[in-house]
N, C-alpha and C positions, 0 to 999 in steps of 0.2 A: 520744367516750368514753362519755357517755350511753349513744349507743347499744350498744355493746358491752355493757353492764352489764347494761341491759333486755335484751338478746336469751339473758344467761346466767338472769336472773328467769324468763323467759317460759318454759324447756324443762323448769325443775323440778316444775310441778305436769301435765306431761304424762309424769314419768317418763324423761325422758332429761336426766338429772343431769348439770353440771359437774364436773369432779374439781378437788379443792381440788389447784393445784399444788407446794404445800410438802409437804402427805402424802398425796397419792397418792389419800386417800379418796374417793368423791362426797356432792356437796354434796347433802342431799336436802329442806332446810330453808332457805325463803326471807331468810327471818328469820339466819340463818347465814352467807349468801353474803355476803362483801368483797370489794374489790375491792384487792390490793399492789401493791405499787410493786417490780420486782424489784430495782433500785437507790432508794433510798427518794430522795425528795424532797430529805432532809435531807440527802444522801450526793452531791447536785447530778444525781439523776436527775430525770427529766422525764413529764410526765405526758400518753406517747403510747403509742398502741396497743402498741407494741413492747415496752413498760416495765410493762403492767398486764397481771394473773394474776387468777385466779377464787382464793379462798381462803375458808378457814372465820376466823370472826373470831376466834375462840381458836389456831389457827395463827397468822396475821396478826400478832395481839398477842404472841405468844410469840417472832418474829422480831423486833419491836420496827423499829429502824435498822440491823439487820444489811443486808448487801446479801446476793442469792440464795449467791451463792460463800462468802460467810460463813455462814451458815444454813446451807448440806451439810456443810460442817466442824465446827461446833457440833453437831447431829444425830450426827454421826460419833461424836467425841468421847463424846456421853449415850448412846449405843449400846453401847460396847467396857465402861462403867462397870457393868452391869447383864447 
């Protein structure tokens, strides 16, 4: 898992950015990059490649415990509002 984390570290100060997987955007900011859990930990997801996403930390924190499937519908929801 390490690795995975380091190798998304490594490609942003050469300009080829991550995209935060919750919005779309890229990460272009070391300091920024998290790592989610797309079913959270707390939610009895697990912490393997499969389950972990590139994200911005203010994303990440704004999903909280949602799992990915709740997050698209949440987003849905704040979208139709505005």
């Amino acid at each position: 898992m390490i690795k995975k984390i380091a190798k998304w570290k490594r490609r942003i100060p050469n300009g080829n950015y991550p995209l935060c997987y919750l919005c779309g955007k890229p990460i272009t900011d070391v300091n920024d990059l998290s790592q989610d859990h797309l079913t959270p930990v707390s939610r009895g997801g697990h912490t393997v490649p499969s389950n972990i996403v590139p994200a911005h930390k203010r994303c990440n924190h704004k999903k909280g415990d949602m799992t990915y499937e709740e997050w698209v519908i949440y987003q849905e929801r704040n979208r139709q509002r505005y």
